[in-house]
C-alpha positions as CSV (number, residue, x, y, z in Angstrom):
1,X,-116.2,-55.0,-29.2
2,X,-112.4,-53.6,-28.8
3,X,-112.6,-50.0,-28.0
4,X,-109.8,-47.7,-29.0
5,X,-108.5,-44.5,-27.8
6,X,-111.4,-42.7,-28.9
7,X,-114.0,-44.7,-27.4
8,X,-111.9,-44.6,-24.1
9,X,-112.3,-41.0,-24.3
10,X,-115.5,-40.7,-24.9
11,X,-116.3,-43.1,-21.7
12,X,-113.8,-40.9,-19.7
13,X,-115.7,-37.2,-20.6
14,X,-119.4,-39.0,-20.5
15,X,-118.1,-40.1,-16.9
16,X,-117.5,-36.4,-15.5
17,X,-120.4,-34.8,-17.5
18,X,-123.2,-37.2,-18.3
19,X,-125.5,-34.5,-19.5
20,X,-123.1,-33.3,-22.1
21,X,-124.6,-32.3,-25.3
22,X,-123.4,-34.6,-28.2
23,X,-121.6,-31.8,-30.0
24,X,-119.9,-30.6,-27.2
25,X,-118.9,-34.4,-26.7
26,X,-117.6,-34.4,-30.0
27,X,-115.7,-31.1,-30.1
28,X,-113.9,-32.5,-26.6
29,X,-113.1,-36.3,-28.0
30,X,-112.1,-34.7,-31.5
31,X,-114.7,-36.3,-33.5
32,X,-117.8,-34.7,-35.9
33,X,-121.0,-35.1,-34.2
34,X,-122.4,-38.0,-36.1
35,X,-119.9,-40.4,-35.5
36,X,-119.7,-39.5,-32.0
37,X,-123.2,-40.0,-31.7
38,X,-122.8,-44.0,-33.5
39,X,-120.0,-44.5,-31.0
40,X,-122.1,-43.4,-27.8
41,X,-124.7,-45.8,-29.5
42,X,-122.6,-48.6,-29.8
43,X,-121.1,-48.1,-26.0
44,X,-124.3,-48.1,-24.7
45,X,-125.6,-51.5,-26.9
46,X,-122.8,-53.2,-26.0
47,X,-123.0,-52.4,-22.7
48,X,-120.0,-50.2,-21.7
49,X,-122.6,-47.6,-20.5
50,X,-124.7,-49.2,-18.3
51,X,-127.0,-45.9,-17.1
52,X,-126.7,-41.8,-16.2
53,X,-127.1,-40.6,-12.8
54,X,-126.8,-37.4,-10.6
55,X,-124.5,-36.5,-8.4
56,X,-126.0,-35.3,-4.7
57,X,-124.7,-33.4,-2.2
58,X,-126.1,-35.5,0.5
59,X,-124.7,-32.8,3.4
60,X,-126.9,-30.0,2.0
61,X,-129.8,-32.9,2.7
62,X,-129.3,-33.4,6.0
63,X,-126.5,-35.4,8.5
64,X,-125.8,-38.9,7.0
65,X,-123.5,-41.0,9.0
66,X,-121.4,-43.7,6.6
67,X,-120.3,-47.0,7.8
68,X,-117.8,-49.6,6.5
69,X,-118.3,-52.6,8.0
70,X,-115.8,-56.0,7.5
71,X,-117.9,-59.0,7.9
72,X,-116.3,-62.7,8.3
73,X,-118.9,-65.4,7.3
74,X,-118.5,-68.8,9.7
75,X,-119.1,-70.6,6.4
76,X,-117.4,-70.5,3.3
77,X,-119.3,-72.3,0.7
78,X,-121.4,-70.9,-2.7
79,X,-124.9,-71.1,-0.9
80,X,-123.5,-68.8,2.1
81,X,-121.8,-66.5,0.2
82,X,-125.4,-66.5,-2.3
83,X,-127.5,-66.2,1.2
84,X,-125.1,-63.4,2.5
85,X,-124.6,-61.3,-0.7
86,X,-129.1,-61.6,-1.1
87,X,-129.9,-60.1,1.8
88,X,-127.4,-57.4,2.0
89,X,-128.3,-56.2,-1.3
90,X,-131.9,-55.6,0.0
91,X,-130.9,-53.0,2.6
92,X,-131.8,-50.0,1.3
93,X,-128.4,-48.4,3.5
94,X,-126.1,-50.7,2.1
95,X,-124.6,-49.2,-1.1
96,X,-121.9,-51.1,-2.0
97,X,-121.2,-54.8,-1.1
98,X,-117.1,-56.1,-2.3
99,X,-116.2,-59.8,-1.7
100,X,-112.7,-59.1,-0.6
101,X,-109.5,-61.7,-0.1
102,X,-107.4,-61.1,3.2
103,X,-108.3,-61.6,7.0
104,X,-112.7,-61.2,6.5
105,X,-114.9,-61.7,3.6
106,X,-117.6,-59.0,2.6
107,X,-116.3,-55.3,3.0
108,X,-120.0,-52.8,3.0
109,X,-120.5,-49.5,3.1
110,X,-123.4,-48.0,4.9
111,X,-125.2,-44.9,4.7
112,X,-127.8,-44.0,7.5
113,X,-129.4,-41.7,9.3
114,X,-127.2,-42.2,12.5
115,X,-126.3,-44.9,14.5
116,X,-129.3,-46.5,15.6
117,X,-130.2,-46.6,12.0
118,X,-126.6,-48.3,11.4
119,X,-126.8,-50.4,14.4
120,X,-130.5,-51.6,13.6
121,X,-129.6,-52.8,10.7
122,X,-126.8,-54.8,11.7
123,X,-128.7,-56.5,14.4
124,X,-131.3,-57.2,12.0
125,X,-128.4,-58.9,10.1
126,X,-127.3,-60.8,12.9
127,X,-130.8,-61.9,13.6
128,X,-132.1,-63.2,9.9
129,X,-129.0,-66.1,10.4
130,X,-127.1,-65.8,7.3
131,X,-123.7,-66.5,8.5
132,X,-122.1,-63.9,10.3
133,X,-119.6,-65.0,12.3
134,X,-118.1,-61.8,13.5
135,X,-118.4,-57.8,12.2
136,X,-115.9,-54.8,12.4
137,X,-117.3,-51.3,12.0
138,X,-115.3,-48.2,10.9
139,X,-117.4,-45.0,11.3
140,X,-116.3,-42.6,8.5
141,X,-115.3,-39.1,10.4
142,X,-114.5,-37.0,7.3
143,X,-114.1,-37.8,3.6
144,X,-111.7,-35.7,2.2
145,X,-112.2,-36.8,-1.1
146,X,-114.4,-39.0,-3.2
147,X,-113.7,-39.5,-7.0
148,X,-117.0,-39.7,-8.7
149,X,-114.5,-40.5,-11.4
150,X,-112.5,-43.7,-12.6
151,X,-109.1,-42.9,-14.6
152,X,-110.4,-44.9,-17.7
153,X,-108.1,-43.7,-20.1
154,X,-104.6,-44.4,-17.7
155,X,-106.4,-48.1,-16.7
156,X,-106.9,-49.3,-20.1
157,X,-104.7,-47.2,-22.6
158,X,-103.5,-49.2,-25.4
């Protein structure tokens, strides 16, 4: 499926308000409201859209603390790269996982509790034997910004 302006539009509004109603969608991306509604359809089949979700406020929860962590594996073939990536991506704290190029391998982000949570985790890591060679951590002080947001349109216009 090649998606045109339109279609890039749509993904860009449906990314900063998921729960907008379909006319409203329509009005915004210049379209009537049933054709809107086939393209939405036809995103989500073909799987452009892969889901909706809420944004939290995790401060107004409680303190988090948020970890990025560069990890170097001592072994650089499929199986340890399969072994690494299958148990990170059961940790419950570890929300994103990027194979990177440059001076490590894996770069993770962490969100705990604190820093026992953080650090019991890692040693838990270290322990299971799936090729760490060696770790870096980079405790998050402030965020100033997060985008929520990918710049769709500017990425891929025509």
């Amino acid at each position: 499926m090649k998606l045109d302006r339109i279609d890039l539009r749509i993904l860009a509004e449906l990314q900063k308000n998921g729960r907008v109603t379909n006319v409203e969608l329509a009005e915004l991306v210049h379209l009537s409201p049933s054709p809107c509604l086939m393209r939405v359809k036809k995103l989500q089949s073909a799987g452009y859209i892969t889901g909706y979700a809420a944004l939290i406020d995790l401060a107004r929860l409680g303190e988090v603390l948020t970890v990025f962590t560069e990890v170097t594996l001592a072994s650089h073939r499929r199986i340890d790269f399969d072994r690494f990536q299958t148990a990170v991506e059961k940790i419950a704290g570890c929300v994103e996982c990027h194979l990177v190029s440059g001076g490590f391998d894996y770069l993770l982000k962490f969100v705990t509790r604190g820093i026992l949570e953080y650090q019991e985790i890692i040693e838990d890591l270290v322990d299971q034997e799936i090729g760490i060679e060696k770790y870096f951590n980079y405790i998050v002080v402030k965020s100033p910004f997060i985008k929520p947001c990918l710049p769709i349109e500017s990425l891929f216009d025509e």
